[in-house]
mmCIF file as Biopython writes it, N, C-alpha, C and O atoms, coordinates in Angstrom:
data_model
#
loop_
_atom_site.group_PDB
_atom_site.id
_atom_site.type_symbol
_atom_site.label_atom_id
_atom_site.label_alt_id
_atom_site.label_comp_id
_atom_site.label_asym_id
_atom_site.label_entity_id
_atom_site.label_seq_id
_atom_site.pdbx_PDB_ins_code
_atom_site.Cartn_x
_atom_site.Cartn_y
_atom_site.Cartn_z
_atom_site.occupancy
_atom_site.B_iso_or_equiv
_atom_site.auth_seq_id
_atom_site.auth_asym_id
_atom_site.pdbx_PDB_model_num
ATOM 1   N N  . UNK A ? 1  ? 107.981 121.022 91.239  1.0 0.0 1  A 1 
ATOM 2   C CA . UNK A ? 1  ? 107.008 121.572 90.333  1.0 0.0 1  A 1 
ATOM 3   C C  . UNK A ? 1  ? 105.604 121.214 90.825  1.0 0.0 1  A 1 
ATOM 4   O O  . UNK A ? 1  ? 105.528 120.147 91.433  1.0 0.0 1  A 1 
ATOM 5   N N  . UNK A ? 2  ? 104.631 121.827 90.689  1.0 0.0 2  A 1 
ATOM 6   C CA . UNK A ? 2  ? 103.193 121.934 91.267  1.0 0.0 2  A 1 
ATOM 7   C C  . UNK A ? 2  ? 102.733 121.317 89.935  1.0 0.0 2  A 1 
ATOM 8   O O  . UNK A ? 2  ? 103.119 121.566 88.793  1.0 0.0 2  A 1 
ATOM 9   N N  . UNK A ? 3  ? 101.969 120.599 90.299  1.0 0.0 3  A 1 
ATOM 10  C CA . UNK A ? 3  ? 100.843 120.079 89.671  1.0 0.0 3  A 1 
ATOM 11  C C  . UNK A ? 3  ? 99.522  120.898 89.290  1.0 0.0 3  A 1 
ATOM 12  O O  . UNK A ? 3  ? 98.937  121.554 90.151  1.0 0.0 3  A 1 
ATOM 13  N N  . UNK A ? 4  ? 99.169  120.847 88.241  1.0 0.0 4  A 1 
ATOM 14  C CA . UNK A ? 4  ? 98.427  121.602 87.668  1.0 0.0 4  A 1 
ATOM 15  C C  . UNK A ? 4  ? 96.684  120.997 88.622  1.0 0.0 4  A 1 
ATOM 16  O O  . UNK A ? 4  ? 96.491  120.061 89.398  1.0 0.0 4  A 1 
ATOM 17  N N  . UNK A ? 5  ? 95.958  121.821 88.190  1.0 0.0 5  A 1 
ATOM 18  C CA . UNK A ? 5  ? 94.188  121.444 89.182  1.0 0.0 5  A 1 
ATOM 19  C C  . UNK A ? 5  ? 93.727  120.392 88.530  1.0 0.0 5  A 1 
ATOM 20  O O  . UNK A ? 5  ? 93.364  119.437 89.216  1.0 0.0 5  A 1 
ATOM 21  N N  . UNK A ? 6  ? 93.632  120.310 87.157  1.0 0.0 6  A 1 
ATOM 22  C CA . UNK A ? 6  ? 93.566  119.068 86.495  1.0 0.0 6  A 1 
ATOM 23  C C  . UNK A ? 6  ? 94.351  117.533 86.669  1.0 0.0 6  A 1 
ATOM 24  O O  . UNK A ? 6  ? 93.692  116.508 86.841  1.0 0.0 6  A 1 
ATOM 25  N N  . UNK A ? 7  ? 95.557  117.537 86.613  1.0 0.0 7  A 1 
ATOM 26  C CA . UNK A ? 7  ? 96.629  116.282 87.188  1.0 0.0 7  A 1 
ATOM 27  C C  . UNK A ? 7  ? 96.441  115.632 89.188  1.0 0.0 7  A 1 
ATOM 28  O O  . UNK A ? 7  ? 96.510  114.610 89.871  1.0 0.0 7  A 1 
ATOM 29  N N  . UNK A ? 8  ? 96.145  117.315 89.304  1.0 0.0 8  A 1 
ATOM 30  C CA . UNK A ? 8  ? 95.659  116.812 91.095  1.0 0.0 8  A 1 
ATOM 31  C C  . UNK A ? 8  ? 94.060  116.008 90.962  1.0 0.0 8  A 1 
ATOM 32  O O  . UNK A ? 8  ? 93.813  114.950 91.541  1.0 0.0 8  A 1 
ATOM 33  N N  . UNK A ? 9  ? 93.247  116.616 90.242  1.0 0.0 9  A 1 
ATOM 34  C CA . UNK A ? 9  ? 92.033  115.851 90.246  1.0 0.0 9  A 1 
ATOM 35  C C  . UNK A ? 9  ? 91.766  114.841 89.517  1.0 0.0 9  A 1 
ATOM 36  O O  . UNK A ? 9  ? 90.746  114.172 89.688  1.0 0.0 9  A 1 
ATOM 37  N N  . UNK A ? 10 ? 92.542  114.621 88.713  1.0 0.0 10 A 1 
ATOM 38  C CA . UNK A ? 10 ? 92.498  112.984 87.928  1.0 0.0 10 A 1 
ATOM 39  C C  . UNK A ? 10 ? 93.054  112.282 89.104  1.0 0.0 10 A 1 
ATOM 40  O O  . UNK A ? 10 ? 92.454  111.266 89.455  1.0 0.0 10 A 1 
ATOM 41  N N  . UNK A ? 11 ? 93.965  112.602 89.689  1.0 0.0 11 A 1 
ATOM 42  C CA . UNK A ? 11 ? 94.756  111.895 90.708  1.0 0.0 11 A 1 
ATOM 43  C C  . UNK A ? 11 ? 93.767  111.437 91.904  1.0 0.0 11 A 1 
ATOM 44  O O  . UNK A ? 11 ? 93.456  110.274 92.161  1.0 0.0 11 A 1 
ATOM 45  N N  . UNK A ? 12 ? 93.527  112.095 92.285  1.0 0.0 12 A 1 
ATOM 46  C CA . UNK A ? 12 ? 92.149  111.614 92.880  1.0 0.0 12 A 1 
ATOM 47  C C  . UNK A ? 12 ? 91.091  111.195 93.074  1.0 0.0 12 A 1 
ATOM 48  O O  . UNK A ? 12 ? 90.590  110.782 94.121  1.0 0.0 12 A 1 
ATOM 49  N N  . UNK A ? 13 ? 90.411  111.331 91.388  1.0 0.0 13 A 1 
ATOM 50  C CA . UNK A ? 13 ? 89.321  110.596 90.829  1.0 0.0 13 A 1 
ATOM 51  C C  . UNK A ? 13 ? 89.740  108.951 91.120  1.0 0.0 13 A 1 
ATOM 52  O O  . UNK A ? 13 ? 89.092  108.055 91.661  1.0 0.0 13 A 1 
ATOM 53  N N  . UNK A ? 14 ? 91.346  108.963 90.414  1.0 0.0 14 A 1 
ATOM 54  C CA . UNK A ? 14 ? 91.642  107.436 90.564  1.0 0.0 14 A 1 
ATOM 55  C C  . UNK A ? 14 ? 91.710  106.708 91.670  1.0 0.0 14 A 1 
ATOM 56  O O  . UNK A ? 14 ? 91.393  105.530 91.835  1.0 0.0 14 A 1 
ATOM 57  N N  . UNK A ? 15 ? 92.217  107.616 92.546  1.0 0.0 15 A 1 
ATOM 58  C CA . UNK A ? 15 ? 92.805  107.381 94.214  1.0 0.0 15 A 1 
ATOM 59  C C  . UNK A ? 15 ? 91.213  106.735 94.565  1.0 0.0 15 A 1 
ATOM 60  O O  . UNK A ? 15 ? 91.140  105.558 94.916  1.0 0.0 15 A 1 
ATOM 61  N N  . UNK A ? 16 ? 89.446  107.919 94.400  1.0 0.0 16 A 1 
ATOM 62  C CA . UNK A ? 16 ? 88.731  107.293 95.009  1.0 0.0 16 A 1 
ATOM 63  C C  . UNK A ? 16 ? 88.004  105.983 94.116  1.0 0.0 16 A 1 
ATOM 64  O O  . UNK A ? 16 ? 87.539  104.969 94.635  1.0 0.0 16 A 1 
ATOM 65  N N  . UNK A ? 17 ? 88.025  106.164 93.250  1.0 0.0 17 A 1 
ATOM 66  C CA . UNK A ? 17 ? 87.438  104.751 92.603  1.0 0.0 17 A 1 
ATOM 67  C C  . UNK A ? 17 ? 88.416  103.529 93.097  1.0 0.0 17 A 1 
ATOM 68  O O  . UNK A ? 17 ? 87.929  102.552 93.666  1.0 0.0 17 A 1 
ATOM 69  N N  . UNK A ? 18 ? 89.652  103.627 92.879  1.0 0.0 18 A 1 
ATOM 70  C CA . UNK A ? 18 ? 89.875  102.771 93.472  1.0 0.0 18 A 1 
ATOM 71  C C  . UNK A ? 18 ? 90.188  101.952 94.720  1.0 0.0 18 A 1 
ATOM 72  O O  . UNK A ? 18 ? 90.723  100.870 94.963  1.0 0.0 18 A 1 
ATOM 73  N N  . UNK A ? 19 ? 89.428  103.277 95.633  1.0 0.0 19 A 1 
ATOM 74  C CA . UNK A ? 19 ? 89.271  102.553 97.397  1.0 0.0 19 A 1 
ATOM 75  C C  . UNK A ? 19 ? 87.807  102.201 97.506  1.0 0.0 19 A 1 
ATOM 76  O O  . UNK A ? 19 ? 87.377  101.340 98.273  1.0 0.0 19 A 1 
ATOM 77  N N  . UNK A ? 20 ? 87.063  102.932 96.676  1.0 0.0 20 A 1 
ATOM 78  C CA . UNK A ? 20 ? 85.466  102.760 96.609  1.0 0.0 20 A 1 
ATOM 79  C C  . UNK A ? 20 ? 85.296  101.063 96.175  1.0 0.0 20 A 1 
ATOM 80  O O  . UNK A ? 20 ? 84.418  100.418 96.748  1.0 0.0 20 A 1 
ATOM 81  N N  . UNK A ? 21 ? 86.219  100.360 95.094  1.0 0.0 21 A 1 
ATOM 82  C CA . UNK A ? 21 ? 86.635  99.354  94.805  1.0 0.0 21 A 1 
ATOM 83  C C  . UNK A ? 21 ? 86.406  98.487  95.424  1.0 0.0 21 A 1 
ATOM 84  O O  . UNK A ? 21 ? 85.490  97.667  95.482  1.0 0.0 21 A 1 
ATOM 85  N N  . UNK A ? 22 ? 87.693  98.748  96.155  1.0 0.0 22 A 1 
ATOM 86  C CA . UNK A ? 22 ? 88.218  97.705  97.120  1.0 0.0 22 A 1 
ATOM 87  C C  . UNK A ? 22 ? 87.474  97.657  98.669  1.0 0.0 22 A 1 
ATOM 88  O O  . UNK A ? 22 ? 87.770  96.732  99.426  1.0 0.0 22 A 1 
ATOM 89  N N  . UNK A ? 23 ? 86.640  98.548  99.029  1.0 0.0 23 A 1 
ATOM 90  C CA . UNK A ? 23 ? 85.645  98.179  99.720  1.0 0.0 23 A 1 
ATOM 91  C C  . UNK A ? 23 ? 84.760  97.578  99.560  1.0 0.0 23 A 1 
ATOM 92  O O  . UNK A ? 23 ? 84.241  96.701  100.250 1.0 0.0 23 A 1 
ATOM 93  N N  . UNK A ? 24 ? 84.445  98.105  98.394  1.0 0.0 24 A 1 
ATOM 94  C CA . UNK A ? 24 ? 82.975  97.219  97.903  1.0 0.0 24 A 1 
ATOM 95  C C  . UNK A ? 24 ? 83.349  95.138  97.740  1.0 0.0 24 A 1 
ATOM 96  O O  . UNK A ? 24 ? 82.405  94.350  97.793  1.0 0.0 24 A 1 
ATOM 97  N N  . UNK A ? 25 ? 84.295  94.823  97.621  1.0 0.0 25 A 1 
ATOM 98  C CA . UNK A ? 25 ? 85.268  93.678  97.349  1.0 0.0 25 A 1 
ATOM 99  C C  . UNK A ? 25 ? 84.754  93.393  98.860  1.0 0.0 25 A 1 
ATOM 100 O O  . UNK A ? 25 ? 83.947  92.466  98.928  1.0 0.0 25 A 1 
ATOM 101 N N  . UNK A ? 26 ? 85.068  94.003  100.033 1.0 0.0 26 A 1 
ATOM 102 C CA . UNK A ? 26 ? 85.597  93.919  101.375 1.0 0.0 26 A 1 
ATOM 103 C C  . UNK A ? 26 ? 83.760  93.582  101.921 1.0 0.0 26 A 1 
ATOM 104 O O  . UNK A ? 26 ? 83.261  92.605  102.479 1.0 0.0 26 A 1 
ATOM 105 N N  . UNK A ? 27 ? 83.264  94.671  101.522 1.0 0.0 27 A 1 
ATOM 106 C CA . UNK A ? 27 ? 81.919  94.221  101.656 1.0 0.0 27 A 1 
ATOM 107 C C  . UNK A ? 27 ? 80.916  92.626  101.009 1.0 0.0 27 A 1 
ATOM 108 O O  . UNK A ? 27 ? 79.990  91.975  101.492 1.0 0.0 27 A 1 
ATOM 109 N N  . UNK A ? 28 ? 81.603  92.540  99.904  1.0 0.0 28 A 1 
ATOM 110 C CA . UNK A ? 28 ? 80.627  91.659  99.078  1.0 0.0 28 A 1 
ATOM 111 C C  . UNK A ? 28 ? 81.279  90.148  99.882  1.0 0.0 28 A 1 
ATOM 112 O O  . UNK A ? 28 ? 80.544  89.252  100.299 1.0 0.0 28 A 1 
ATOM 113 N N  . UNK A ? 29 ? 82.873  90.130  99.975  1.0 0.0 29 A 1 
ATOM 114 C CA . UNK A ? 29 ? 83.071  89.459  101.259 1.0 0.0 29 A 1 
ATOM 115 C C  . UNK A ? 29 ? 82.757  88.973  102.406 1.0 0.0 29 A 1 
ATOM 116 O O  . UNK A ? 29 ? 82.911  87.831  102.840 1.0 0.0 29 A 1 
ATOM 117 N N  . UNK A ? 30 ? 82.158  90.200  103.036 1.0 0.0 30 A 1 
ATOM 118 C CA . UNK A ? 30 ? 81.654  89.842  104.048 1.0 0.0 30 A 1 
ATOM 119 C C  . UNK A ? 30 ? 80.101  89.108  104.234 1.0 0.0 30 A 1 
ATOM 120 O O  . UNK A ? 30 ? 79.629  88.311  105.045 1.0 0.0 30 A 1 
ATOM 121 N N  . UNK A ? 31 ? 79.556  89.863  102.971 1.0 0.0 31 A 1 
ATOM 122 C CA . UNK A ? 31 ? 78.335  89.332  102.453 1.0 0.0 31 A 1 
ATOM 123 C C  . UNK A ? 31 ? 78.638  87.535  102.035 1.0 0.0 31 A 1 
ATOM 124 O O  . UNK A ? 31 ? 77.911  86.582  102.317 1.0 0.0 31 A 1 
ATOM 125 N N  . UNK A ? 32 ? 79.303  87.530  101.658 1.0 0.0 32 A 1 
ATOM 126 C CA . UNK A ? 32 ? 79.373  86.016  101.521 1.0 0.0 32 A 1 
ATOM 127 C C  . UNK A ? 32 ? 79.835  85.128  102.640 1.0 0.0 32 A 1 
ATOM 128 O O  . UNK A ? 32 ? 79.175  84.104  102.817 1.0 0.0 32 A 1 
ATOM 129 N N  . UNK A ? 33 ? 80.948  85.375  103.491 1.0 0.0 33 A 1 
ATOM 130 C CA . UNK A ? 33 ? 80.957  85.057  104.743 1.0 0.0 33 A 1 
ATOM 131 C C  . UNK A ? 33 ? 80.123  84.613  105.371 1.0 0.0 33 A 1 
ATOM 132 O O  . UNK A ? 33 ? 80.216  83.542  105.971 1.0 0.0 33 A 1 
ATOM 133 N N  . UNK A ? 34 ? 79.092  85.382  105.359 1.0 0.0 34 A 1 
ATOM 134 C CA . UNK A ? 34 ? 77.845  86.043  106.596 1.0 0.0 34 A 1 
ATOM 135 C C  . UNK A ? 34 ? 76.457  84.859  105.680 1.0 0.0 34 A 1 
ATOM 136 O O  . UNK A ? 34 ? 75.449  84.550  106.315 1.0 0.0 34 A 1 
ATOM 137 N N  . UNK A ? 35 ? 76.606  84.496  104.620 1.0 0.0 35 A 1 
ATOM 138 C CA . UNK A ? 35 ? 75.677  84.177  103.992 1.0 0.0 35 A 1 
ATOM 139 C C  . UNK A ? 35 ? 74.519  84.868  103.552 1.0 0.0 35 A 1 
ATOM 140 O O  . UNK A ? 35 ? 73.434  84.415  103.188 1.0 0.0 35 A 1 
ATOM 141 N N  . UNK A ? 36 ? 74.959  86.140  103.652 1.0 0.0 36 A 1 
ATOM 142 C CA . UNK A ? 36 ? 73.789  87.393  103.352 1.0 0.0 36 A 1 
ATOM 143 C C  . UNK A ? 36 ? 72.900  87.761  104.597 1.0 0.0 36 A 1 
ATOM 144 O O  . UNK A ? 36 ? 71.803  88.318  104.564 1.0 0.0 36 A 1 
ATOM 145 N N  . UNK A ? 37 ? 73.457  87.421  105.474 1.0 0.0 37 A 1 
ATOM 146 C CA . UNK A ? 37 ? 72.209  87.347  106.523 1.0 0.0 37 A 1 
ATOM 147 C C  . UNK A ? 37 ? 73.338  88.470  108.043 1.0 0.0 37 A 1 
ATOM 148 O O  . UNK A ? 37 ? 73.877  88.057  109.070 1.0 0.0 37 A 1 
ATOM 149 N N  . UNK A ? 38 ? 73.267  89.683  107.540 1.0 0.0 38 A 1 
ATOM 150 C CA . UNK A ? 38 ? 74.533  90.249  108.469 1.0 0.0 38 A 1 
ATOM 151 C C  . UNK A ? 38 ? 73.843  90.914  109.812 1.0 0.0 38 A 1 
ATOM 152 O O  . UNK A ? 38 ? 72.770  91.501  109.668 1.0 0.0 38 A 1 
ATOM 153 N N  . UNK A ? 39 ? 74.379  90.836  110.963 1.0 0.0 39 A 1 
ATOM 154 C CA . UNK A ? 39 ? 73.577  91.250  112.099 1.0 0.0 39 A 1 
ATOM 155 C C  . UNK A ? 39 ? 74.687  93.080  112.105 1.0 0.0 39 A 1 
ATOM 156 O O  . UNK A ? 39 ? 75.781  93.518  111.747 1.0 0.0 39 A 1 
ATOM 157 N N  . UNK A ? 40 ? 73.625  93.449  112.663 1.0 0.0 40 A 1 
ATOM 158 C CA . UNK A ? 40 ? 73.961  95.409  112.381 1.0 0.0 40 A 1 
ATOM 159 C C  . UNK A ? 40 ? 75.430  95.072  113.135 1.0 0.0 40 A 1 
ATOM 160 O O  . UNK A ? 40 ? 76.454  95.502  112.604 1.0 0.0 40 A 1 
ATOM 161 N N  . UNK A ? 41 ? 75.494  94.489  114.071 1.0 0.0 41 A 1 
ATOM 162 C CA . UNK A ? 41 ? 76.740  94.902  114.822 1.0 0.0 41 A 1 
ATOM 163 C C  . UNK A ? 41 ? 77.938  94.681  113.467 1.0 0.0 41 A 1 
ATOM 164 O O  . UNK A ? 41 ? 78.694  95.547  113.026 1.0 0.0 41 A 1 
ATOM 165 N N  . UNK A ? 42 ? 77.776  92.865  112.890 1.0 0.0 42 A 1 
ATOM 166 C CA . UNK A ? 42 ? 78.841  92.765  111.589 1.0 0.0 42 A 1 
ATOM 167 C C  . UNK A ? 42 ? 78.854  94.082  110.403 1.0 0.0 42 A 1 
ATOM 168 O O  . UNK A ? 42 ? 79.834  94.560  109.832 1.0 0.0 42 A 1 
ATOM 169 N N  . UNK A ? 43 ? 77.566  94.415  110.286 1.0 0.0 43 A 1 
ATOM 170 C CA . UNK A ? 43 ? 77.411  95.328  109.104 1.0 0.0 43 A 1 
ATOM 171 C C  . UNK A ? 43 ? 78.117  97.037  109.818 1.0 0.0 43 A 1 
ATOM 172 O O  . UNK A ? 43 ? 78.789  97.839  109.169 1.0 0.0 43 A 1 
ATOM 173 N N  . UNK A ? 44 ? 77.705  97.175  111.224 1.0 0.0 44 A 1 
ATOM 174 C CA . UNK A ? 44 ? 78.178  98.225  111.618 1.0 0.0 44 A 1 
ATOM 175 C C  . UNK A ? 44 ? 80.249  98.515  111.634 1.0 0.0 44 A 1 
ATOM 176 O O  . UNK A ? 44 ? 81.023  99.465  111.526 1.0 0.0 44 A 1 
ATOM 177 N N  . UNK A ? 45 ? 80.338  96.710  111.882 1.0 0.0 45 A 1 
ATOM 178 C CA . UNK A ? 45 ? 81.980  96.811  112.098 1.0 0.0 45 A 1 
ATOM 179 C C  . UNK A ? 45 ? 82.393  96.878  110.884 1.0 0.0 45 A 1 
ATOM 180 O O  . UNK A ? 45 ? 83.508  97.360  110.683 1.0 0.0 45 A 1 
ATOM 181 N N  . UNK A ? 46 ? 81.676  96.461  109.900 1.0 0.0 46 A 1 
ATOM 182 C CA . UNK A ? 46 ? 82.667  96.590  108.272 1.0 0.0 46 A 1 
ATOM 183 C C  . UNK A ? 46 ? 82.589  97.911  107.728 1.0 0.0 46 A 1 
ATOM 184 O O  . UNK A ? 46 ? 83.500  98.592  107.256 1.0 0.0 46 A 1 
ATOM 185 N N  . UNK A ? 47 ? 81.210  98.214  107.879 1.0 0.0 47 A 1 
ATOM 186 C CA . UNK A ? 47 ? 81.372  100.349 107.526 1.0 0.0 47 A 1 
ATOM 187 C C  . UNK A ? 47 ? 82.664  100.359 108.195 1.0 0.0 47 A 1 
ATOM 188 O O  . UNK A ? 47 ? 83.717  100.017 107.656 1.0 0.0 47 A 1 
ATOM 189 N N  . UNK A ? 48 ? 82.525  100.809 109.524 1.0 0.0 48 A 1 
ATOM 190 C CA . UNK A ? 48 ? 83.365  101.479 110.157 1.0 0.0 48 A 1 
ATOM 191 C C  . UNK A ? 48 ? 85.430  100.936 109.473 1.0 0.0 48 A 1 
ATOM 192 O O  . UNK A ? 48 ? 86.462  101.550 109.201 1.0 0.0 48 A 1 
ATOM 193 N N  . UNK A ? 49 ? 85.044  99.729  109.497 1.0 0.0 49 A 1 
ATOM 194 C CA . UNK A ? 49 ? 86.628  99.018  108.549 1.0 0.0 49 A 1 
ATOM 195 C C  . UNK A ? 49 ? 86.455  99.766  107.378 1.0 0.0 49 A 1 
ATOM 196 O O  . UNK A ? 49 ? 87.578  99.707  106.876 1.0 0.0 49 A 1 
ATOM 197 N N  . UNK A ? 50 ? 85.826  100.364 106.702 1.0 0.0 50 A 1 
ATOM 198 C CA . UNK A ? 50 ? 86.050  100.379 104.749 1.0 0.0 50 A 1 
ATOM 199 C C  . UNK A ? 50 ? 86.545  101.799 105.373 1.0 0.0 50 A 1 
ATOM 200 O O  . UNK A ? 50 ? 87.696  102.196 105.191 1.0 0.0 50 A 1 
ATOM 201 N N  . UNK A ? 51 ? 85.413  102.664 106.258 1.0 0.0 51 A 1 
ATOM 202 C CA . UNK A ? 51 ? 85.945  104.315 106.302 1.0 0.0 51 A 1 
ATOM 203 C C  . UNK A ? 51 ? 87.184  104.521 107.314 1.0 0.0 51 A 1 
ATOM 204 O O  . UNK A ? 51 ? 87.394  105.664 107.718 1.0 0.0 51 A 1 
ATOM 205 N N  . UNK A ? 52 ? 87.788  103.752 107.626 1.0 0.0 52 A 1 
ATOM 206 C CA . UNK A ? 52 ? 89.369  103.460 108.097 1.0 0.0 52 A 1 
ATOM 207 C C  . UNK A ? 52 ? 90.447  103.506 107.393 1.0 0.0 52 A 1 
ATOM 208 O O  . UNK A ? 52 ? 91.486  104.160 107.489 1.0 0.0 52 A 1 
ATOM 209 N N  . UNK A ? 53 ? 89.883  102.350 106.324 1.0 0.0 53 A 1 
ATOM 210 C CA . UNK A ? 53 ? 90.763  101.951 105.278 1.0 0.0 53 A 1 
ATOM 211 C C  . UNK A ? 53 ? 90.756  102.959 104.520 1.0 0.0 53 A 1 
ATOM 212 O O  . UNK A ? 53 ? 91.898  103.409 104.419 1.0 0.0 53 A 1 
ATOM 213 N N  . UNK A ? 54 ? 89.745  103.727 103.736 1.0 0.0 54 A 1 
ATOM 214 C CA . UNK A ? 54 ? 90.057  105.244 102.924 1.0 0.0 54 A 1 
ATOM 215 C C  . UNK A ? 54 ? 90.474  106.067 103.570 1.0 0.0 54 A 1 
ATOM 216 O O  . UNK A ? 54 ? 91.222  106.772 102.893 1.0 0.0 54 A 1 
ATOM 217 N N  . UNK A ? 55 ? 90.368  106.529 105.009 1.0 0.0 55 A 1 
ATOM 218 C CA . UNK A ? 55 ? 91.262  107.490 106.039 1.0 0.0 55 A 1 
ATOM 219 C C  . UNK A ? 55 ? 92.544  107.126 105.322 1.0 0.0 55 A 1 
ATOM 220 O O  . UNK A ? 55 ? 93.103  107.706 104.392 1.0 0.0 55 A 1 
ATOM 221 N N  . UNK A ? 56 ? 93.042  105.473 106.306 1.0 0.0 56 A 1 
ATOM 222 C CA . UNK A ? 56 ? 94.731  105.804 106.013 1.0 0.0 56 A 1 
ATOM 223 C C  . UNK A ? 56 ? 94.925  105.828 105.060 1.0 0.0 56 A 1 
ATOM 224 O O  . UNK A ? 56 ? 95.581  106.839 104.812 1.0 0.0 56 A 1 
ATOM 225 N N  . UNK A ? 57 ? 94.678  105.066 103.937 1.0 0.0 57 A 1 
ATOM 226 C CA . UNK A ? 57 ? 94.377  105.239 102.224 1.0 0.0 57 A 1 
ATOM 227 C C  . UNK A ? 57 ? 94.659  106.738 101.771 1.0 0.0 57 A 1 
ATOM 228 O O  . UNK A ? 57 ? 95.694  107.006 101.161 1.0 0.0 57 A 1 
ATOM 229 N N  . UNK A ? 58 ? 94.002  107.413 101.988 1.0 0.0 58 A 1 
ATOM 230 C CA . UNK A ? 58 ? 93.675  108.579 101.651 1.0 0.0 58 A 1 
ATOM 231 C C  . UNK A ? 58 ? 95.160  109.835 102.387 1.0 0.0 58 A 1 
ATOM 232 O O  . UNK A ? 58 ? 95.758  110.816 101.946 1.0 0.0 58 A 1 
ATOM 233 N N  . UNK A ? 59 ? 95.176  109.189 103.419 1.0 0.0 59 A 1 
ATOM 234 C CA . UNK A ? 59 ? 96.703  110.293 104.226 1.0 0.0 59 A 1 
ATOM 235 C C  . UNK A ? 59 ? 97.904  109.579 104.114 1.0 0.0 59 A 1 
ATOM 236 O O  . UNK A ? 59 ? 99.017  110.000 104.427 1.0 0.0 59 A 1 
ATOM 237 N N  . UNK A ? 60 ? 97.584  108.304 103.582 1.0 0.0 60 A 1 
ATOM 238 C CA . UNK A ? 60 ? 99.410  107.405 103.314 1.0 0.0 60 A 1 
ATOM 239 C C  . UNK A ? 60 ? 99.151  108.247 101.588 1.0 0.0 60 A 1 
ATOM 240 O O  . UNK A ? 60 ? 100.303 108.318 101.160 1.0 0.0 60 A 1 
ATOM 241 N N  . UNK A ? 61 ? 98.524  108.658 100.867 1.0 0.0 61 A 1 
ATOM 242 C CA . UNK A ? 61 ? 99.033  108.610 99.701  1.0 0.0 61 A 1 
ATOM 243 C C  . UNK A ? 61 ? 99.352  110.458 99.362  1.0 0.0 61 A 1 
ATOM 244 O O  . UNK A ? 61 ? 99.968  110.957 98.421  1.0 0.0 61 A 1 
ATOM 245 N N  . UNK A ? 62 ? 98.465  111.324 100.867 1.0 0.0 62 A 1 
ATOM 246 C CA . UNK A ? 62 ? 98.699  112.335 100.150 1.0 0.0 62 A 1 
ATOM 247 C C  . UNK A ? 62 ? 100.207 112.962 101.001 1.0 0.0 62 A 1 
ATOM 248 O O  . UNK A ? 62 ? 100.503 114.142 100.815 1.0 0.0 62 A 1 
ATOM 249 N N  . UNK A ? 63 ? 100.918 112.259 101.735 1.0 0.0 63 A 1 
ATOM 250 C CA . UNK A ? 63 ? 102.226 111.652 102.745 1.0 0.0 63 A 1 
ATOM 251 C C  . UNK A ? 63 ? 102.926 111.641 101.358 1.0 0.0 63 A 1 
ATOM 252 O O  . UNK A ? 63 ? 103.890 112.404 101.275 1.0 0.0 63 A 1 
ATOM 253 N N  . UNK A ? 64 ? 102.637 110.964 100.329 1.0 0.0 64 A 1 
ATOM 254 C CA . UNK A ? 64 ? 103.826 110.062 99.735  1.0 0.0 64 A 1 
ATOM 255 C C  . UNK A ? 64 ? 103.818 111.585 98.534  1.0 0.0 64 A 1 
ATOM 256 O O  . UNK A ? 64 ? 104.808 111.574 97.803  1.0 0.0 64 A 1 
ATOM 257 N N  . UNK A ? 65 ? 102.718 112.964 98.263  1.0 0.0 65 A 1 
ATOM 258 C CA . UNK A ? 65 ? 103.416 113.473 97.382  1.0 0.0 65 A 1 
ATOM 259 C C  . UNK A ? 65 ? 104.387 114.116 97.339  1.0 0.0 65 A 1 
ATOM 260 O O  . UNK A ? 65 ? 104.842 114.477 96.253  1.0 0.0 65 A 1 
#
């Protein structure tokens, strides 16, 4: 059975708040790590980690419908 446009987009609202989440977690992390003081290369490698993590995030969950 297909999912209605509404059930697909709640589904996803949730899917991104909660990777938007857990980056921000991943970031404030690193911010504390770093002592607030992050050199571009650290700040460049954790972007690039959070928009990884919502890639596979994002294709392991639409895999699993």
């Amino acid at each position: 059975m297909r999912k209605s446009l509404y059930d697909e987009s709640k589904q996803d609202l949730k899917s991104l708040v909660k990777q938007i989440a857990q980056v921000g977690i991943g970031l404030v992390g690193v911010l504390l790590l770093t002592g607030g003081k992050l050199s571009p290369l650290i700040l460049g490698s954790s972007v690039l980690g959070g928009i990884s993590f919502v890639t596979y995030s994002e294709i392991k969950r639409r895999d699993n419908e």
